[in-house]
C-alpha positions in Angstrom: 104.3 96.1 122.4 104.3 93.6 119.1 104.0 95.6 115.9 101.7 95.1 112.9 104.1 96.2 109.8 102.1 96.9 106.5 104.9 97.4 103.6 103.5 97.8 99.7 105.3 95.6 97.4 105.1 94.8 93.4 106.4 91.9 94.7 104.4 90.9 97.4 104.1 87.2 96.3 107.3 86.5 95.0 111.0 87.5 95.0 111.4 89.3 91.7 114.5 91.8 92.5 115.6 94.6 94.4 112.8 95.2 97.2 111.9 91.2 96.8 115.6 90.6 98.4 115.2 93.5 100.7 111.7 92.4 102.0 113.0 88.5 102.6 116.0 89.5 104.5 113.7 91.8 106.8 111.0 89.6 107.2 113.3 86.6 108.2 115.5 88.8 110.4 115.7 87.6 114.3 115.8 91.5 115.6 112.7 92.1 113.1 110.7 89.1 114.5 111.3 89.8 117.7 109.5 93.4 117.1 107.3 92.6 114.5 103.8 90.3 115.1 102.2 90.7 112.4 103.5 91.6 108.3 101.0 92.5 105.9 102.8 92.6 102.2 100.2 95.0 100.3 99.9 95.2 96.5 98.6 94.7 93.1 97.0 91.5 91.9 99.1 92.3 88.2 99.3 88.5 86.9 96.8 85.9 87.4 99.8 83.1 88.2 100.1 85.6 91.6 97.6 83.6 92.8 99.2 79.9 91.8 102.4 81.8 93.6 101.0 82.1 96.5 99.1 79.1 97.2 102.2 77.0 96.3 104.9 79.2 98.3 101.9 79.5 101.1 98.5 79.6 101.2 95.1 81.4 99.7 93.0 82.2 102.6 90.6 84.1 100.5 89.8 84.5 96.6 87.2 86.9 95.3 88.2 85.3 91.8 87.3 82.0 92.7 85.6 81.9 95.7 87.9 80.6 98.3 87.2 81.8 101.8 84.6 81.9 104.5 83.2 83.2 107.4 83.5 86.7 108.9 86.7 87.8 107.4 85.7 86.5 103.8 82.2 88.9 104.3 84.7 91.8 105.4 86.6 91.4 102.3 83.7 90.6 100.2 82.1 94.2 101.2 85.1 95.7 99.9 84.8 93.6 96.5 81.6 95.0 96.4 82.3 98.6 97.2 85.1 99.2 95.0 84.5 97.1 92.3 87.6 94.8 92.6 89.0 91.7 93.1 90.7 90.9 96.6 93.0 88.2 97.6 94.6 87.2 100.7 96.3 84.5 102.3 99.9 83.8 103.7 103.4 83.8 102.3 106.1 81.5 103.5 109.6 82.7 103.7 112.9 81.0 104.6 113.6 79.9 108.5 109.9 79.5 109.1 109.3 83.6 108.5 105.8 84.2 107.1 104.2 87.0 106.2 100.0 88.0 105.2 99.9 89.0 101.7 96.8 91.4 100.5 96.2 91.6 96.7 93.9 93.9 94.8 92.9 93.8 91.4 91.4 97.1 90.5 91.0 97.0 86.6 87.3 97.5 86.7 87.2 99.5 90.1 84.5 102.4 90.6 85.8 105.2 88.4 83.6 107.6 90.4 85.4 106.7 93.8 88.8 106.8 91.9 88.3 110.2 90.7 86.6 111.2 94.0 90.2 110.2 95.4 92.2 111.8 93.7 90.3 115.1 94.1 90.6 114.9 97.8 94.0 113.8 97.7 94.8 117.3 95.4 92.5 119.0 98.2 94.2 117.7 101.0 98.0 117.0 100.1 98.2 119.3 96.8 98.8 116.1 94.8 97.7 117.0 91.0 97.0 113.5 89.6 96.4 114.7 86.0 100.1 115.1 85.9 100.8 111.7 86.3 97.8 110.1 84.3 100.1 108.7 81.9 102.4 106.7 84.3 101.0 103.1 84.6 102.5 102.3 87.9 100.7 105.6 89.3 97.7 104.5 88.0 97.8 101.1 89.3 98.7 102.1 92.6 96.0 104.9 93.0 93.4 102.4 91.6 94.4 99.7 94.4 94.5 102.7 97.3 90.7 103.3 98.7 90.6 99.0 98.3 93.9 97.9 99.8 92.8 100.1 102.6 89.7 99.3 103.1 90.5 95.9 103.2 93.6 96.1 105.8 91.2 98.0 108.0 89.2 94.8 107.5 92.3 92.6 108.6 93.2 94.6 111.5 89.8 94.7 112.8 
């Protein structure tokens, strides 16, 4: 049975360092294509160029920044715009040996503050994760900001 892999990357558009080198040597691996269908790189829209990236090392299937993207998957992701108060992008990422991969990007700077602190509660509810400890850590931040969105919007992708 193929397998739909979902990893989330700072550096889901480009190579950058560590993970970058791990993620392209995974993703263009013969025993991981052979298992894998589907790869869904998942993070943070951090730099507006992420989207120049992208459309030159692949392609911008959808842009809630400028508009790119139609029919029923560009209303899916558009709901989730609209819900959350952020920014989505998505499109495909070219790797080495004809390897590609889906990248999903969310820009949550001005995402719904009620739904974010609605999230963390449960999340302290559920999994006893106390949020106000890490308030001050920007990549914690970031990352809870993107959550509800991101999945949301893979739940969109995978239909």
């Amino acid at each position: 049975m193929p397998l739909t892999v979902i990893h989330a990357t700072h550096e889901a558009v480009e190579k950058v360092g560590g993970i970058g080198s791990v993620l392209d040597g995974l993703i263009t691996a013969k025993t991981y294509q052979s298992a894998v269908q589907r790869s869904i790189l998942v993070g943070p829209l951090s730099h507006p160029n992420e989207i120049a990236v992208l459309a030159r090392e692949g392609e911008v299937l959808f842009s809630s920044l400028d508009g790119t993207g139609q029919g029923r998957l560009a209303t899916l992701l558009k709901q989730v715009e609209v819900e959350h108060n952020v920014n989505v992008v998505y499109g495909k990422r070219r790797f080495r040996d004809g390897a590609e991969a889906e990248v999903l990007l969310v820009d949550a700077a001005d995402v719904n503050l009620r739904k974010i602190r609605n999230f963390k509660y449960n999340l302290y509810q559920n999994y006893g994760l106390a949020s106000d400890r890490y308030e001050n850590v920007d990549d914690y931040s970031l990352y809870i900001d993107c959550a509800e969105a991101s999945y949301d919007a893979l739940v969109a992708l995978l239909g």
